[in-house]
Every structure is written in C-alpha cells, then in structure tokens.
N, C-alpha and C positions, 0 to 999 in steps of 0.2 A: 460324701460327695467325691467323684475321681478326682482326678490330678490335671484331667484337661479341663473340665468343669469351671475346677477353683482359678485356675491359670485365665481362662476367658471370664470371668469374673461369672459368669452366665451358668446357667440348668445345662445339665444333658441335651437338651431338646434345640438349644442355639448354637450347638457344635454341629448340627443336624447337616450334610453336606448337602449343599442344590440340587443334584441329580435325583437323590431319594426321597427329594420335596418334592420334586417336578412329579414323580411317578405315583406318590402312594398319598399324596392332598393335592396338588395342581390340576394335575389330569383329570382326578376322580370328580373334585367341583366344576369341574366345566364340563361334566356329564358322559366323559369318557369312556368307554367300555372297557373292560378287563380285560379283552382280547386285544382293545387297541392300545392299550398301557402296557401288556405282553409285547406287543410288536415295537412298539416306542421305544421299548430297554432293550430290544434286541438291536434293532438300530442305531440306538445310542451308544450299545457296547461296541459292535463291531466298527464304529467310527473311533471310539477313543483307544480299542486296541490297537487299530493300524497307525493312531496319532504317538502310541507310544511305542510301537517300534520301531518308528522311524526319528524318535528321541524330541518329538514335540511336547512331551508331557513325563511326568514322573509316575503316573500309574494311571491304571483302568479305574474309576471311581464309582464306575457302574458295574464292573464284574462281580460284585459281591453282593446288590441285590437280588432279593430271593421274594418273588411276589407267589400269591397265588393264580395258577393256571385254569383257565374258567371250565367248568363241569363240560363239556364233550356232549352234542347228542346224540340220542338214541341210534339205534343202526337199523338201517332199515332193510329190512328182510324181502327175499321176492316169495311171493304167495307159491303152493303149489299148483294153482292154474296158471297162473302167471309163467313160472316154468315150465310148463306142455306145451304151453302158446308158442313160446321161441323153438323149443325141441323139437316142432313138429314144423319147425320153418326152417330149420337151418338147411342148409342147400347142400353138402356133403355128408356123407359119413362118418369121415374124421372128424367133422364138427361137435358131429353128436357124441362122439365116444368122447371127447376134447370135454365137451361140457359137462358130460354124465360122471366123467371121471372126476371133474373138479367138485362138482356139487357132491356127489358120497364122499369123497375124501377130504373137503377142506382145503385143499393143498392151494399154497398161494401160483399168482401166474410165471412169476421168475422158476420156482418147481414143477410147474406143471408143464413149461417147454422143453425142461433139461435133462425129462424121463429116456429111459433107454432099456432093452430087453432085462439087462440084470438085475434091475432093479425091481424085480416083480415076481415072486417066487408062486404063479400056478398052481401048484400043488396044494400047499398052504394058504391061498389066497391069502398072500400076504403083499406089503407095499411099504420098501424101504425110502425114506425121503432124505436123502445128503447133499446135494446140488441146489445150486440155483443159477442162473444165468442174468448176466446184465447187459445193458449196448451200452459201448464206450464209443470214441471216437479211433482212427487206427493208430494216431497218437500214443494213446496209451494200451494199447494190445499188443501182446506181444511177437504176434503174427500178422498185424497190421491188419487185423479183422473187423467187424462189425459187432459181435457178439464173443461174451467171453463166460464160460463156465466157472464156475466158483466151486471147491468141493467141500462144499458148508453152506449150511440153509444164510437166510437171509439174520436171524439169530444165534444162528452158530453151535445149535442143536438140532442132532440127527433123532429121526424120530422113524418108526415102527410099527405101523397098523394093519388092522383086518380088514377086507375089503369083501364089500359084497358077492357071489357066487358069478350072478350075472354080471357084473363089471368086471370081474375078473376073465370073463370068457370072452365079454367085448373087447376088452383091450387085445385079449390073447387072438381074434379072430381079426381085428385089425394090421397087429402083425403079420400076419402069416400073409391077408391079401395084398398088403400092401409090400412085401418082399423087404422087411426091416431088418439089418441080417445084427449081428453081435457090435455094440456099441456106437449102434446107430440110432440116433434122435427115431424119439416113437413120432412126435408131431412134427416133420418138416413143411417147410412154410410151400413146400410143391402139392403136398395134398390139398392145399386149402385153394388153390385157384386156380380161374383155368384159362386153356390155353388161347390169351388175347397178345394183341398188339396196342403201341402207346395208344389209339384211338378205339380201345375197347373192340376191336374185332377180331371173328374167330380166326385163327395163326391158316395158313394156307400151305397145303404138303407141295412136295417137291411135284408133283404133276400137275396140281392146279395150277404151277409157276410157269410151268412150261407149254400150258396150254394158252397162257396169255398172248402168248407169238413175241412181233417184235413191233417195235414204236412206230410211228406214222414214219415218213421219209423226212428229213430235215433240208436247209437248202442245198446242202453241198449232196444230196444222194442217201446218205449211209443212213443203215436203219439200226438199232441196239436192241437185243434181248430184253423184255422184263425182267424185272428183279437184277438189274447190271450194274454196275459203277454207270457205263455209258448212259444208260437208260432215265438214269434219277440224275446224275449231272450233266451230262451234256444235252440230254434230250429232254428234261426238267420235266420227267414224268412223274404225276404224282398219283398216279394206279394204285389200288389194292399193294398189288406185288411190288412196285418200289417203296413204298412206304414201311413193309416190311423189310425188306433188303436193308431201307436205310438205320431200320431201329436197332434190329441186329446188328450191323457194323457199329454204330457207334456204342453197342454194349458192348463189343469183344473188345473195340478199341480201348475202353474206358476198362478193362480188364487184365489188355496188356499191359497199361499205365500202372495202373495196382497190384499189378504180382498176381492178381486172383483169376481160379478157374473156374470152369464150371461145362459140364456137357450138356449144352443146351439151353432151352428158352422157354421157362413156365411161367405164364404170368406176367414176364418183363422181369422176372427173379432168374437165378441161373443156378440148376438145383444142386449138382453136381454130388460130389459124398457126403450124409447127413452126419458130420462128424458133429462133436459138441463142441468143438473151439475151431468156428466158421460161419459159413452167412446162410445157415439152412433155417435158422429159428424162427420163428412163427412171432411176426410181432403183432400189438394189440388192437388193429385197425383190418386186420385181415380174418379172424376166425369166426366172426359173425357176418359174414357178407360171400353175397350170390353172385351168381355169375355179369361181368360188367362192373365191380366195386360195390352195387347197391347193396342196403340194409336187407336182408332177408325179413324182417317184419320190421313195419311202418312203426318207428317213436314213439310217433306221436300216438298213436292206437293204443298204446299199454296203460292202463291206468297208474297216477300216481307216481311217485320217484324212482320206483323198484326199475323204472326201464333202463336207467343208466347205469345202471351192472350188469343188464343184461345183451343190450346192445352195443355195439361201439360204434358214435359216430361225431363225426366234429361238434365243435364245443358248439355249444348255441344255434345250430342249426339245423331244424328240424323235416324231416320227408316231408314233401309234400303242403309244407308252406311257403315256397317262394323262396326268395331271397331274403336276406337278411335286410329289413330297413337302413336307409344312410344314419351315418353317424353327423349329429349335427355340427356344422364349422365352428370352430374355435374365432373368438375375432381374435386380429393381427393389429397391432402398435401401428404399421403404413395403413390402414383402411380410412378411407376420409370419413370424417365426422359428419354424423347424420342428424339435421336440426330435427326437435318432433315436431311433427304437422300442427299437434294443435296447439 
C-alpha cells in the first residue's frame, strides 16, 4: 500500500481527485459521449489553467488527465463523376487548373494558394511544396497585410513530387496566358472574378461614363458630371455611374488609411503585384463561384456529403431553397405569464 493510501487511512481509489471522477465515471453514467467528456476536460483544463496563473489555485488538476480520443470517421471521398460534374462548371480557367492541380497532387489549400513559377520544374515534371500561406489580422503581419506566406508546410515538411504530363502543361500554359512573371502568386485571387461593382454589376469604362452626360438641373441652376463627387453628393445621384464612382472612392480611401495599394479594381479586390506577402491570395469562398458571387453548380444537386469539399458555400445555406427558416425565440424572465387555456 503507498504512503498516501496508509496516511488516508483509505485504498488508492479514495485519494482518487474530483475532476478524474467527474470525467472518467460521472460523465460516462449520465450517458455522456466520449467526444463530449473530450470537450469537458478541455474546458475544464483551460479554466483551471487561467485560475492558476493568476494564483487562485496551486495547480491544474485536470492537466494530467489523459482520456481516450473517440475513433474519427471515415473520410469521405468525392466520386469521379462527381468530380466532372463541378470541372465542367467551374466558370474560369484558373479554376479548373486550381482544382485539377489540387486533386493530382494532394496539396493542401494554404499550398496550393502560395505556388509560384519556381516551384515547378517543367522539364522534370516535377512539383516542390515548401510554403504555405495563412490570413492573419494586420496586427500580426508584418506589413500590416491580410495574408502571410510561411516558408514551411503547414507540418513543417518539404515535400517533392511527380506530377502528371498534362498538369504540368496546364499549369505551364496558365502561366504564360495569364502573364505570371518570376515570383508571382500562380493563383491571384484577380483571376477568379470578375469585373463587378458592390451591386454585382458589370464595372463601366471610362466612355460609358462619359456618355451618361450631366444630372438633371438642380434648384440653383448647376448641373454635375456622372460619376463626380458633385453628382453623387450634391445632386444625390444614384446612376450606374455614381454608384460606381462611389465604391471606387471609398476603396482608394480605405487604402490610403492602410498603407495599401493596388492598381485598380477587380472584383471590389484591388489586384495590384501578386507578391506572396500581400492581399493577392485567393481565399476560400471565391474559387468555386461564377460570375455575380453564385455557386457555379447548385449544392443541392450533388448527391451525398462529397458536395461540401467540392463547392464553397455558406454554412447551412443551400441554392435554391430560400431562406434559412427563423430561429425560434428564446423566452425572457420580463415576458408575462401565460395561464393555459384549459
């Protein structure tokens, strides 16, 4: 018998602390799941860490339980029809080299945004993976950016594969059209959309601006230009062309505030050079959608779970079912009391 055993006069089992009761005979009798007895001690612990560095308590009494972690399942794979289905809907080019490239190679999404000409040796058909890219806040960037290049995988292993002939030529033919010069982002997030205003409408060149004329006459006389400061403020035009005017200003505005450039306006993105530590990356709501933000194929249409790997679209919201039903009201403590009828 130990030394704390004989000293509590009691077994092993009555030195037993509360937290490792609560978790591994508490929980389990009140029919708790092993994921939610998982979550419990996770919660548990990080409350009693914070309590003891801030010297409410003499230790974590939960850091040293060690449960087991419930079996994980299966993964679910998308069919190869499944896969043609989207391939043959994706609404760009780059989309499809984007996907085709991901599907032969594995390569997760943080590596597959942070590719760049060197990393691809042609000849060899070969494809080195060292990068990965994350969005931080500009807090924590060091350039006060959106996206930050890491030069190490998401595991911290570089890795070195063969790549198909034809994937190799797509990539390689992607480049050249799309004029990607040496250390430039292979996917910037300018290939993937196109050229609208905040109300999804096609962008209007400098002669369509200029063919709008000028605003009605106001009372004092004076007429303003579309697309003007005048026109959208004083003459509270809301045209085509000011609407445009106005989005544009307030993105260069919101640009001069942040230090950040950009030539020009793709999307409501501002593409400027596809450097790898800046705002060109392609994030995850954008590489599967058509012109106007939609799904390039309907969700709902795919059979089975495989869709949501394959499309990207809001959590719980499906094409072409409406709106999401209300959430029912919570009662309130002020709600007056409701006698029953019968």
């Amino acid at each position: 018998m130990s030394t704390r055993s004989s000293a509590s006069g009691g077994s092993p089992r009555s030195a037993e602390k509360p937290s490792h009761r609560l978790l591994t005979v508490v929980l389990p009798e009140e029919g708790a799941s092993q994921s939610t007895v998982v979550n419990v001690r996770t919660c548990l612990s990080a409350m009693m860490q914070m309590a003891w560095d801030h010297g409410y308590c003499d230790d974590n009494p939960v850091k040293g339980i060690r449960l087991k972690h419930p079996p994980s399942g299966p993964i679910v794979v998308a069919t190869v029809p499944q896969f043609q289905r989207v391939y043959a809907a994706l609404p760009y080019q780059s989309a499809k080299v984007f996907a085709r490239l991901g599907v032969s190679t594995g390569t997760r999404y943080c590596e597959l945004i942070s590719f760049t000409p060197e990393d691809f040796d042609f000849g060899g058909c070969m494809l080195t993976v060292g990068k990965s890219t994350v969005e931080v806040t500009a807090d924590f960037h060091p350039a006060g950016h959106r996206f930050l290049t890491r030069q190490y995988t998401k595991n911290g292993e570089h890795r070195r594969m063969k790549i198909d002939a034809d994937v190799a030529e797509m990539v390689r033919e992607h480049i050249a059209v799309n004029n990607i010069g040496p250390g430039q982002l292979i996917f910037p997030v300018r290939l993937f959309t196109a050229r609208t205003v905040a109300a999804r409408r096609e962008r209007m060149s400098e002669e369509e601006m200029q063919a709008l004329g000028y605003t009605d006459p106001l009372p004092n006389g004076r007429q303003y230009q579309h697309g003007t400061l005048g026109a959208y403020v004083t003459a509270k035009c809301r045209c085509a062309g000011c609407m445009q005017w106005s989005a544009d200003y307030g993105r260069s505005r919101k640009r001069r505030t942040t230090g950040t450039r950009g030539a020009g306006v793709v999307g409501g993105l501002a593409p400027g050079p596809d450097r790898i530590h800046g705002q060109a990356h392609l994030v995850p709501h954008l590489e599967f959608r058509g012109p106007g933000g939609r799904p390039a194929v309907p969700v709902h249409a795919l059979p089975g779970p495989p869709h949501a790997c394959l499309v990207a679209d809001r959590p719980g919201r499906r094409p072409g079912a409406g709106a999401p039903p209300p959430r029912p009201r919570r009662p309130h403590h002020h709600d007056p009391v409701r006698e029953d009828p019968g």
